[in-house]
C-alpha positions as CSV (number, residue, x, y, z in Angstrom):
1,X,-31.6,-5.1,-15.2
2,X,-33.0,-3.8,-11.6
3,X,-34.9,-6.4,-9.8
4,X,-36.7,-5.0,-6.8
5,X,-37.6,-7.3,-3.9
6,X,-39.8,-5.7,-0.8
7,X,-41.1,-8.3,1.6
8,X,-42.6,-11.3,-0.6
9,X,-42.9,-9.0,-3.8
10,X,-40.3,-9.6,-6.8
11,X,-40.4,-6.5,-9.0
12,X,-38.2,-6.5,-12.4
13,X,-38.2,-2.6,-13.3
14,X,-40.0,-1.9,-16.0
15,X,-41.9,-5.1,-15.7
16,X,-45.1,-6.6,-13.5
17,X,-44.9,-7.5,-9.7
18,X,-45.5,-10.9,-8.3
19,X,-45.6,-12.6,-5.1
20,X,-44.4,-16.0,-6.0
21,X,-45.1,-19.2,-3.9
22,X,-41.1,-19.2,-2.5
23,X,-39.2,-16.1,-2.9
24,X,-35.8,-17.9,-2.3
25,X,-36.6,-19.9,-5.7
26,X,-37.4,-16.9,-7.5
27,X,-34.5,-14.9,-6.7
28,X,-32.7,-17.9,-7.5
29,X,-34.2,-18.7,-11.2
30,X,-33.6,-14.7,-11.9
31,X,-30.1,-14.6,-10.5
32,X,-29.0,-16.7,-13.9
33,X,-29.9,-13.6,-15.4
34,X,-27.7,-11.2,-13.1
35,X,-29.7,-8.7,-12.6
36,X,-28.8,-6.3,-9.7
37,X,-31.3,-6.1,-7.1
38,X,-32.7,-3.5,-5.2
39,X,-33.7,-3.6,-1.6
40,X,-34.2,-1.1,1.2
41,X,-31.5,-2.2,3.1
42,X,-29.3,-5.6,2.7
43,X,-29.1,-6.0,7.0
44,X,-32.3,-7.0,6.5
45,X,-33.2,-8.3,2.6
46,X,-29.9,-10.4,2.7
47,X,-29.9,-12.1,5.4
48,X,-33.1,-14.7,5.1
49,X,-32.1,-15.7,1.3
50,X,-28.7,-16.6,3.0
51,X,-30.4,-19.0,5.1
52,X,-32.0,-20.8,2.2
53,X,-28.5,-21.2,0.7
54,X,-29.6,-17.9,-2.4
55,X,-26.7,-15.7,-2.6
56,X,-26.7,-12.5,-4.7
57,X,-24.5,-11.8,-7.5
58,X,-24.7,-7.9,-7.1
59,X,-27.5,-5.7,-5.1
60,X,-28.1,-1.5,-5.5
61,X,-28.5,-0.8,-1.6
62,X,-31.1,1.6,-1.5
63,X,-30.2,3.3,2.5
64,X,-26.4,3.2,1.4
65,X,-27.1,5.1,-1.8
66,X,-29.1,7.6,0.3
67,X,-26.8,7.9,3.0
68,X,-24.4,8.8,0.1
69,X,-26.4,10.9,-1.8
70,X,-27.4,12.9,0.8
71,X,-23.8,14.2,1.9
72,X,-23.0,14.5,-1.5
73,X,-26.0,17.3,-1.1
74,X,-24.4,18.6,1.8
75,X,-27.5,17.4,4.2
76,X,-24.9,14.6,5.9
77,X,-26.8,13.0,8.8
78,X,-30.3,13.3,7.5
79,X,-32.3,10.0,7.8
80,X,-31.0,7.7,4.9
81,X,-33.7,5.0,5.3
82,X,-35.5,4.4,2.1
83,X,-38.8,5.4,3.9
84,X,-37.5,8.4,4.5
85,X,-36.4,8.7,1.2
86,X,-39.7,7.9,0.0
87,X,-40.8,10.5,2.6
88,X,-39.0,13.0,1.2
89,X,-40.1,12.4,-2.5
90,X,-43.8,13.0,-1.6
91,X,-43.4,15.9,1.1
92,X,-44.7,14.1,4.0
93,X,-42.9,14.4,7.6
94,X,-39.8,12.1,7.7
95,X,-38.9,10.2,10.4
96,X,-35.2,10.1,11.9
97,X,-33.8,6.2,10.9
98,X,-34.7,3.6,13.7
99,X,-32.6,0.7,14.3
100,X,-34.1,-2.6,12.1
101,X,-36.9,-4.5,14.5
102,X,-38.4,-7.3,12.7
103,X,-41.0,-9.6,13.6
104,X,-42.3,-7.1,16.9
105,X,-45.5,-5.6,17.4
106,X,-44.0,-2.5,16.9
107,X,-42.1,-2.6,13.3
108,X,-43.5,-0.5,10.6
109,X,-44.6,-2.3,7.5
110,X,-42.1,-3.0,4.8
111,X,-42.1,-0.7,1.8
112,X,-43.5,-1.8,-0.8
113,X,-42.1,-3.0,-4.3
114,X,-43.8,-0.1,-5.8
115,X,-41.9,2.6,-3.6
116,X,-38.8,0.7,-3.6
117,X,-38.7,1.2,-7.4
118,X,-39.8,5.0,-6.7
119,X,-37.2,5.3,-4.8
120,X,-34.7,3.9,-6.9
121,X,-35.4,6.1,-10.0
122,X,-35.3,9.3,-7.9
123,X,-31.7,7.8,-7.1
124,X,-30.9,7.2,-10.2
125,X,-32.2,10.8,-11.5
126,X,-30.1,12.4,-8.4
127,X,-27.1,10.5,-9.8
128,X,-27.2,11.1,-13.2
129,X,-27.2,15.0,-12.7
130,X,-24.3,15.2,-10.4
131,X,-21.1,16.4,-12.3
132,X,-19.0,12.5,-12.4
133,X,-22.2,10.3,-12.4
134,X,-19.9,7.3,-13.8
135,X,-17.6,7.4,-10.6
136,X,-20.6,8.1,-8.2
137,X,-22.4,4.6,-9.5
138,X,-18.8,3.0,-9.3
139,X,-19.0,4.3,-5.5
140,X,-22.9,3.2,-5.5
141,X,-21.6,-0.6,-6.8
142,X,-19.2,-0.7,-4.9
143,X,-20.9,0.5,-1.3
144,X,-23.3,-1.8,-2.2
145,X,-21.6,-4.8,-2.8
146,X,-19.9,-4.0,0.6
147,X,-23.3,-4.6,2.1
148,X,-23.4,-8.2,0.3
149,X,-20.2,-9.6,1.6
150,X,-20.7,-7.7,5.2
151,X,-23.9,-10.3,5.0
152,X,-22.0,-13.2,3.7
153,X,-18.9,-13.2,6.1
154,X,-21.3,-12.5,9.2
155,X,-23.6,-15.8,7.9
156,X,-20.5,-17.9,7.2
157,X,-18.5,-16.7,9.5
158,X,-14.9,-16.9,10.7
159,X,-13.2,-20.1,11.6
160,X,-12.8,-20.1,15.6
161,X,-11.8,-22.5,17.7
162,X,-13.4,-22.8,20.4
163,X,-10.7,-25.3,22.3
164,X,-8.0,-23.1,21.1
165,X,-9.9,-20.1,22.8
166,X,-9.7,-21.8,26.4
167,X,-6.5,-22.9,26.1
168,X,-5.7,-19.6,25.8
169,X,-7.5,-18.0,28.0
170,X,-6.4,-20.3,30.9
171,X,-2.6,-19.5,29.8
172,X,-3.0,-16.0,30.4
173,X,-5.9,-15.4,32.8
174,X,-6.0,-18.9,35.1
175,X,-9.5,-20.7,34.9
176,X,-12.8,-19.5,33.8
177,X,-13.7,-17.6,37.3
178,X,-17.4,-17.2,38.4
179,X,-19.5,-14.8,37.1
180,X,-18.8,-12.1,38.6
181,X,-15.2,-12.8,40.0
182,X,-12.0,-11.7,38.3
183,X,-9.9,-14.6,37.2
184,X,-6.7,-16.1,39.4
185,X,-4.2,-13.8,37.1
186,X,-6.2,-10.8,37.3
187,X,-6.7,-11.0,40.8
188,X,-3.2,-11.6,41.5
189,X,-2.2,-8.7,39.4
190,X,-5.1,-6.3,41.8
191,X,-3.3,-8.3,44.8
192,X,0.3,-6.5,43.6
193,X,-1.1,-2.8,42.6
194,X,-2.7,-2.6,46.4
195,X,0.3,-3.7,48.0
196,X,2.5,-1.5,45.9
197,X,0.2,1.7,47.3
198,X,0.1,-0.4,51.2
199,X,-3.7,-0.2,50.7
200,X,-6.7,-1.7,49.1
201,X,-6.7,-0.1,45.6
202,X,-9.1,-1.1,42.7
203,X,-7.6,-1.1,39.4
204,X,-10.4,-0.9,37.7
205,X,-11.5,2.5,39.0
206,X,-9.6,5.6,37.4
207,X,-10.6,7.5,40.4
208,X,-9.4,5.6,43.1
209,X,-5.9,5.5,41.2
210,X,-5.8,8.7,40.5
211,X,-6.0,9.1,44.8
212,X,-3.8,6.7,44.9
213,X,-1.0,8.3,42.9
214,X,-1.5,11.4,44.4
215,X,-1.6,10.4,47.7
216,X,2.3,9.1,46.5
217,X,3.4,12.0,45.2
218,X,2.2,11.1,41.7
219,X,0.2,13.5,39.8
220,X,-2.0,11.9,36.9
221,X,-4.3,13.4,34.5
222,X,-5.3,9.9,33.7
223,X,-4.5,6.3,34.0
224,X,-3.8,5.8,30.2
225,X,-1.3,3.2,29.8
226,X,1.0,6.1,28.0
227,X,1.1,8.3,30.8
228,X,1.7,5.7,33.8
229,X,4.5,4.7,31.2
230,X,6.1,7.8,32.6
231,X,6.0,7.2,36.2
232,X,8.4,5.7,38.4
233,X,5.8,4.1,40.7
234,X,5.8,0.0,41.6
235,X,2.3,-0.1,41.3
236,X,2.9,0.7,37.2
237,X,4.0,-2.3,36.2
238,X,1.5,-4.8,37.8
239,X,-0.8,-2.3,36.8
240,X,0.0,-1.9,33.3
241,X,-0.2,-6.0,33.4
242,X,-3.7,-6.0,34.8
243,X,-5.1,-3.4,32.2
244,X,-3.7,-5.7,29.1
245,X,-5.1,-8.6,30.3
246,X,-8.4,-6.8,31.4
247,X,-9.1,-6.0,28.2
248,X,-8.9,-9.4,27.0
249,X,-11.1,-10.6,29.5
250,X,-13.6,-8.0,28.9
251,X,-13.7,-8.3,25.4
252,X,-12.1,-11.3,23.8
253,X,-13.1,-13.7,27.1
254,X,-15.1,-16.6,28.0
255,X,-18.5,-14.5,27.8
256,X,-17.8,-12.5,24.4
257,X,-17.1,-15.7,22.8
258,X,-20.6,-17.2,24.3
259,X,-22.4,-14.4,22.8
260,X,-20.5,-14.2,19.2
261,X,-19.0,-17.5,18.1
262,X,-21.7,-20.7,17.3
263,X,-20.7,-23.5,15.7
264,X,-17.1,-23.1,15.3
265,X,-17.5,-19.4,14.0
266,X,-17.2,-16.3,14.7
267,X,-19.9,-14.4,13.5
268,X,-19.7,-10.6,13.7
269,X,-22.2,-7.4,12.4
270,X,-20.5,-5.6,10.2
271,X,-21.6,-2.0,9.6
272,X,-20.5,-0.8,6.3
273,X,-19.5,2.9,5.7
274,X,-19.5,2.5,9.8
275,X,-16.9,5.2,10.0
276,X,-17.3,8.2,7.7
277,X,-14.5,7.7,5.7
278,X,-16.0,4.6,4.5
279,X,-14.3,2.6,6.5
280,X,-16.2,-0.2,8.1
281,X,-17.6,-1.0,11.4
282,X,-18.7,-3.9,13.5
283,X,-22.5,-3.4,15.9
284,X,-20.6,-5.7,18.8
285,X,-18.2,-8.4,18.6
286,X,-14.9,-6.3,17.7
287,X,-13.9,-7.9,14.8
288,X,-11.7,-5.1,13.3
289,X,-10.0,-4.8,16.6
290,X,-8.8,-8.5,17.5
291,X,-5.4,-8.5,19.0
292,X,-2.4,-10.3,17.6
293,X,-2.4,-12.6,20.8
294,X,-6.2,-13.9,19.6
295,X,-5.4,-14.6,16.0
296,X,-3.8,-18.5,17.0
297,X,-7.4,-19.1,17.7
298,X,-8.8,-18.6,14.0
299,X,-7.9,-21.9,12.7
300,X,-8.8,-23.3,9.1
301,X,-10.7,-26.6,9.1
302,X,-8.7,-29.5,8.3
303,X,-7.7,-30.0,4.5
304,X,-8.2,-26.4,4.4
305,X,-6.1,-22.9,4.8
306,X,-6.9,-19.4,5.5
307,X,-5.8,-16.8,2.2
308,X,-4.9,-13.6,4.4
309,X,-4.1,-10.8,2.0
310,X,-3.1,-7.0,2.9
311,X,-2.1,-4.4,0.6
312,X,1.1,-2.7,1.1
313,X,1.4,0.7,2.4
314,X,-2.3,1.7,0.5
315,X,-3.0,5.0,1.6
316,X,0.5,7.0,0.0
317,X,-0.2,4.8,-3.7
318,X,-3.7,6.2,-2.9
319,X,-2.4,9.7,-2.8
320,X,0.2,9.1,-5.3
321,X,-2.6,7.8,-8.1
322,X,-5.0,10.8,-7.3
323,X,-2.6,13.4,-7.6
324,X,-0.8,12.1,-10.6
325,X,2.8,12.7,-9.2
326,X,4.8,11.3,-11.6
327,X,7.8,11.3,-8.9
328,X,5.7,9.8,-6.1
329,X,3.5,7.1,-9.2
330,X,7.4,6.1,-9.9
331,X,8.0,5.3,-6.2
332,X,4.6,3.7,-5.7
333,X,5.7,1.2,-8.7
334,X,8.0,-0.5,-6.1
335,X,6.7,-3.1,-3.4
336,X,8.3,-1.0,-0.5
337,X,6.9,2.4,-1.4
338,X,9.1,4.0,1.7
339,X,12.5,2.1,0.6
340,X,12.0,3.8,-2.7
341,X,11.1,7.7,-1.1
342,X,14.2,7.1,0.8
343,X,16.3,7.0,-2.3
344,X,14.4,10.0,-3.9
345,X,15.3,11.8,-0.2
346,X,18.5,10.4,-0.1
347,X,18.0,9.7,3.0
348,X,16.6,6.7,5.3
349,X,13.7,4.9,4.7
350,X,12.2,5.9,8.4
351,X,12.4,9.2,7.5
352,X,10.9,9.0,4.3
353,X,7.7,7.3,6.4
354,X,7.7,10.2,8.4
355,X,7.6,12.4,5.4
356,X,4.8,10.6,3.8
357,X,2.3,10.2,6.9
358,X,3.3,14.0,8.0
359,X,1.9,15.3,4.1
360,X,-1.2,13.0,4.6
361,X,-2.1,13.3,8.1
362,X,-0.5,16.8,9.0
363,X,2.0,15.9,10.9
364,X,4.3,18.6,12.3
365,X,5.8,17.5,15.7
366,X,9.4,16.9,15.7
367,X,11.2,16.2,11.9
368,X,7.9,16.8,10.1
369,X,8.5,20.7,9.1
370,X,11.6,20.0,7.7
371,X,10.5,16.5,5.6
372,X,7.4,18.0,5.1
373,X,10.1,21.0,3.3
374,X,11.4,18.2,1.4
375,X,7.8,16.5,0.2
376,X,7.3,19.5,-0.9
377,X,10.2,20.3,-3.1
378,X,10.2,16.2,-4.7
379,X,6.5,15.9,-5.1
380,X,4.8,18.7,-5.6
381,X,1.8,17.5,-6.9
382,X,1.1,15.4,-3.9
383,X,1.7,17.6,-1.4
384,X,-0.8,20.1,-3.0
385,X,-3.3,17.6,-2.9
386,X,-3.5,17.0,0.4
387,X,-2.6,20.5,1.1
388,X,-5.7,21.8,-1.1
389,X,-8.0,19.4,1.0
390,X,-6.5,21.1,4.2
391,X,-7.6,24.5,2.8
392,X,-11.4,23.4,2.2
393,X,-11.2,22.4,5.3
394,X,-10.2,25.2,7.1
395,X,-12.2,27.4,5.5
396,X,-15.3,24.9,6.4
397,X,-16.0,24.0,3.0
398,X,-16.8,20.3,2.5
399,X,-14.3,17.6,0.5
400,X,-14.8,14.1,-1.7
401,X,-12.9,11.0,-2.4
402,X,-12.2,10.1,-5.7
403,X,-15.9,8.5,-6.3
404,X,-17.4,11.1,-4.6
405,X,-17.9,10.6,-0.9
406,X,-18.5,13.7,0.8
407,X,-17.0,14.8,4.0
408,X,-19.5,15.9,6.8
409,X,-20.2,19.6,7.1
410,X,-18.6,21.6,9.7
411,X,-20.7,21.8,13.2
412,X,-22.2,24.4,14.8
413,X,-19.7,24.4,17.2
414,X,-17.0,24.0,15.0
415,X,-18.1,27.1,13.5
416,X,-18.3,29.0,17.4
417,X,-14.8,28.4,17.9
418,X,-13.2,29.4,14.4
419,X,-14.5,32.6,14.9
420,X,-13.4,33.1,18.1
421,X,-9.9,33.3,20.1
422,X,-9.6,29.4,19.1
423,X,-9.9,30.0,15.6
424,X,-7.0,29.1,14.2
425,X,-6.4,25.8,16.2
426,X,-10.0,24.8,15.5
427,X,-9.4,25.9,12.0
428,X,-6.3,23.1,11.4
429,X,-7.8,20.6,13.2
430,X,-10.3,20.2,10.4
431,X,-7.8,20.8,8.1
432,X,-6.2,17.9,9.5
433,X,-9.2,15.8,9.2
434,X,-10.1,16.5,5.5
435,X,-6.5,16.3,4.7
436,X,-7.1,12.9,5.9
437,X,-10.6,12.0,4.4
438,X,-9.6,12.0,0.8
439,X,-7.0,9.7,1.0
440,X,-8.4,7.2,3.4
441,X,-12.0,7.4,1.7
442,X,-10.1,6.6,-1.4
443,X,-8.1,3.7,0.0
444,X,-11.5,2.5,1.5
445,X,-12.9,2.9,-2.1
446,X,-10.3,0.6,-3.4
447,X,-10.9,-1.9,-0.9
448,X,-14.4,-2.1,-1.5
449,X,-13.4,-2.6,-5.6
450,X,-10.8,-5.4,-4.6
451,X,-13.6,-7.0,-2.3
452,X,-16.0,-6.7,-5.2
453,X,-14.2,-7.9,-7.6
454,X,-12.6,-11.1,-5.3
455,X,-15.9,-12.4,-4.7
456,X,-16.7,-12.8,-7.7
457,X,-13.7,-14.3,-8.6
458,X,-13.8,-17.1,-5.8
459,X,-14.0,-20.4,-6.9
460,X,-16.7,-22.5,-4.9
461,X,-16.5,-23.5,-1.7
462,X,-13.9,-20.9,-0.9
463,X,-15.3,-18.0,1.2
464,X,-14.3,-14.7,1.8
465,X,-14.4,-14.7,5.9
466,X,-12.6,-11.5,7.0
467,X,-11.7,-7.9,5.9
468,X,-10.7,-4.9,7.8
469,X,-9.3,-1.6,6.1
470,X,-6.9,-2.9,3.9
471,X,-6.8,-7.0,4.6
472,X,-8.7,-9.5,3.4
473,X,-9.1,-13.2,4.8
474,X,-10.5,-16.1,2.3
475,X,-11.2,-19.5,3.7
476,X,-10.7,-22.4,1.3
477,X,-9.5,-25.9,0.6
478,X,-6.4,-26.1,0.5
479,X,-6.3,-27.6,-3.2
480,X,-7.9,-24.1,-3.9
481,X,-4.8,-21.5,-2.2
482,X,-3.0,-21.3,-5.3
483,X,-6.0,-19.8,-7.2
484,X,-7.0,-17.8,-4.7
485,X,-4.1,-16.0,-4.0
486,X,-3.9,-15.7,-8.0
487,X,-7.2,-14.1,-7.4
488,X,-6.3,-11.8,-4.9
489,X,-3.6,-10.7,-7.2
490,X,-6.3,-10.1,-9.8
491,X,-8.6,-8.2,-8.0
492,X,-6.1,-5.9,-7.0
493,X,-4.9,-5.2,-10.1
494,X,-8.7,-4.6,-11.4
495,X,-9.6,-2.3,-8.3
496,X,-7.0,-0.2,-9.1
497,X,-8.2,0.0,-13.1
498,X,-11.7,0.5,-11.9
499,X,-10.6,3.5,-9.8
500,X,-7.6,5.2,-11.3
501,X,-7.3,4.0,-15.0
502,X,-3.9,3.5,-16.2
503,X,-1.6,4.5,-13.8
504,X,2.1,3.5,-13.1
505,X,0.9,3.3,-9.3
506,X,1.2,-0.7,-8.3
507,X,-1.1,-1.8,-5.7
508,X,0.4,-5.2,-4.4
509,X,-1.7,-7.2,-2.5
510,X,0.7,-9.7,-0.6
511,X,-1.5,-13.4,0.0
512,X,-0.6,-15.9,1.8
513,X,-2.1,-19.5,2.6
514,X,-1.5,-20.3,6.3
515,X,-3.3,-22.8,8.8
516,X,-3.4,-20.2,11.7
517,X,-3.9,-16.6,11.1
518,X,-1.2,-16.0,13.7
519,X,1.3,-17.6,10.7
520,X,0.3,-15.0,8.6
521,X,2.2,-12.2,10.2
């Protein structure tokens, strides 16, 4: 059953609008029911029945499903909002998608319940004519359910420890400094670079090192940590210091955590199907990118632990499930995938990596030819997979995961340069890309299955309070770890059904319950 909910309206499809008294406690009587609700867009239905402690079994995002829809059409990049959606259905001018303003003079009226359920039918229409409708509402559930825990984690938020965080901080970087003044580490760091060159030199301007250098005898394209790596200079290693700890003063410091962790939590925006892969995003707070030295400061609550799951080596059991290998599914049955190549190579397990991320990712610097030679020969199948995709892409046609999310058409420009004296380079490099973008868009189709499928397998209190890519993070009690890591275990196992059937592929999911998420690692 579709339940629509616009503003204060509750709409059951097929059934009569009301406007009942308190929304919260209507959702909440219907959700015994589980019926999947529609909304324009879960940023902004979601988050106020969080707050009156109403959480949603399952929801049909209406902008996600457009978004979807729409490069499934080959028109990626049009406006996805579900006005413009509406828009669209009754010919009248559509407006490019604004960013979500509530409660301002300026914010458009909601849509209402009636063109909510418009919308949703024309969806549903759209969907049931394309050629795998079953695996495009898979995709649809599964994006969609996305935008429920992306809610969920960013209103329950990670454990962070605020304590912990100082601590820390003052280790590495000296004392919280003024606003405005680099801490006593940083400073000291600036203080060596300088003298190293015999003048004042700021380290945080690329031009002003690049002089530098030069001036030395040095000459630098850039100041990227890879390059100066090169360089027999004694400014480099002060200065290679400073940029490392920079970083984690810019964006990991005393003022990020100010502005993203209340109450003991950190509390990202997750942007789901951020990247066009699927893969998600975060709109500030860089949850997806916290470094390893950070993670002793997410810290269960006492009497409970932090589940931190990750599935091993996803992408080639991806490929090796879509392609139906049988050589490659019989590898993928093993926990270390690469271990069990190396054998089929007769050769070592490093190599075998190689092998694998060349054929994905087309690789074809240093032993690549020649693995990629022997990929080729051991697992055919595979290697035309990925090799089809390159084709499409080089020839500017577009390319889907295995649910059905489309690849972005080539650009204007792309199409400038393949027909002229750049071609052929222009012509791989998107080759390279949609090579990519059916393997990770399926992994990132799995993950949303497993995150699915774990949330509704969580026991209560335990919440799910972290996922990037391939790893998930559930906070619990700790009389709860052994079920949840059964869970995660479960969920894997199901994802993998959902997407692929039976298949010999194995997708283990390795959980385990640690106090620190630095202990998980």
């Amino acid at each position: 059953m579709y339940v629509v909910v616009a503003g204060e309206t509750v709409l059951p499809v097929g059934g009569t609008a009301r406007r009942p008294a308190d929304l919260a406690g209507a959702v909440l009587e219907l959700e015994a029911e589980r019926p999947r609700w529609v909304w324009a867009d879960t940023r902004e239905a979601y988050p106020p029945l969080l707050r009156r402690g109403v959480r949603a079994a399952r929801c049909h995002d209406l902008a996600l499903t457009e978004g979807l829809l729409l490069a499934y059409e080959g028109r990626y990049g049009e406006p996805r909002s579900a006005r413009a959606a509406h828009a669209r259905l009754h010919g009248l001018p559509v407006q490019d998608d604004q960013p979500s303003v509530p409660d301002t003079l300026f914010a458009p009226e909601p849509l209402g319940a009636e063109a909510v359920a418009e919308v949703l039918a024309d969806q549903l229409r759209r969907i049931a004519g394309l050629p795998e409708p079953g695996r495009f509402m898979l995709l649809v559930a599964a994006e969609s359910a996305g935008a429920l825990v992306a809610a969920e984690m960013s209103h329950d938020g990670m454990p962070w420890r605020r304590d912990v965080h100082d601590e820390l901080l003052t280790e590495l970087l000296g004392p919280r400094p003024v606003h405005g003044m680099r801490p006593a580490r940083l400073q000291a760091l600036a203080d060596e670079v300088s003298a190293a060159f015999g003048h004042p030199v700021n380290p945080d301007s690329v031009q002003q090192l690049v002089k530098a250098f030069r001036t030395a005898g040095v000459a630098l394209k850039t100041t990227r940590s890879w390059e100066l790596k090169q360089i027999d200079h004694p400014a480099v290693a002060p200065l290679l210091a400073y940029k490392e700890l920079a970083r984690l003063f810019s964006f990991h410091g005393w003022i990020w955590a100010d502005q993203w962790v209340r109450d003991g939590r950190f509390r990202p925006e997750y942007v789901v199907g951020g990247v066009v892969s699927g893969r998600w995003a975060t709109n500030g707070g860089g949850a997806l990118q916290i470094p390893k030295v950070m993670r002793r400061v997410v810290v269960a609550d006492d009497g409970w632990v932090l589940v931190v799951a990750d599935a091993a080596q996803l992408e080639p059991r991806v490929l090796a499930a879509m392609a139906g290998d049988v050589g490659l599914a019989r590898a993928a049955g093993e926990i270390d995938l690469y271990s069990a190549l190396a054998k089929s190579f007769g050769g070592e397990r490093d190599k075998a990596k190689i092998a694998m991320l060349s054929a994905m990712y087309g690789g074809t610097s240093g032993d690549a030819p020649k693995l990629l030679a022997v990929m080729r020969q051991r697992f055919p199948q595979a290697y035309q997979f990925v090799e089809d995709a390159a084709k499409a892409g080089e020839e500017g046609r577009l390319v889907r995961s295995w649910l059905g999310r489309t690849s972005p058409p080539p650009s204007a420009r792309w199409k400038e340069l393949v027909s002229g004296p750049e071609g052929a380079r222009a012509a791989r490099d998107r080759g390279r890309f949609t090579r990519n973008f059916v393997v990770q868009g399926t992994a990132a189709e799995w993950a949303l299955a497993l995150l699915a499928v774990l949330r509704g397998l969580l026991p209560e209190p335990a919440r799910l309070v972290f996922f990037q890519h391939d790893e998930v993070m559930v906070h619990c009690p700790l009389r709860q770890a052994e079920e949840v890591i059964a869970a995660v275990a479960s969920a894997a196992t199901e994802a993998s059904r959902l997407l692929f059937g039976r298949t010999p592929v194995r997708f283990p999911m390795e959980a385990v319950a640690v106090t620190s998420y630095a202990d998980a690692k």
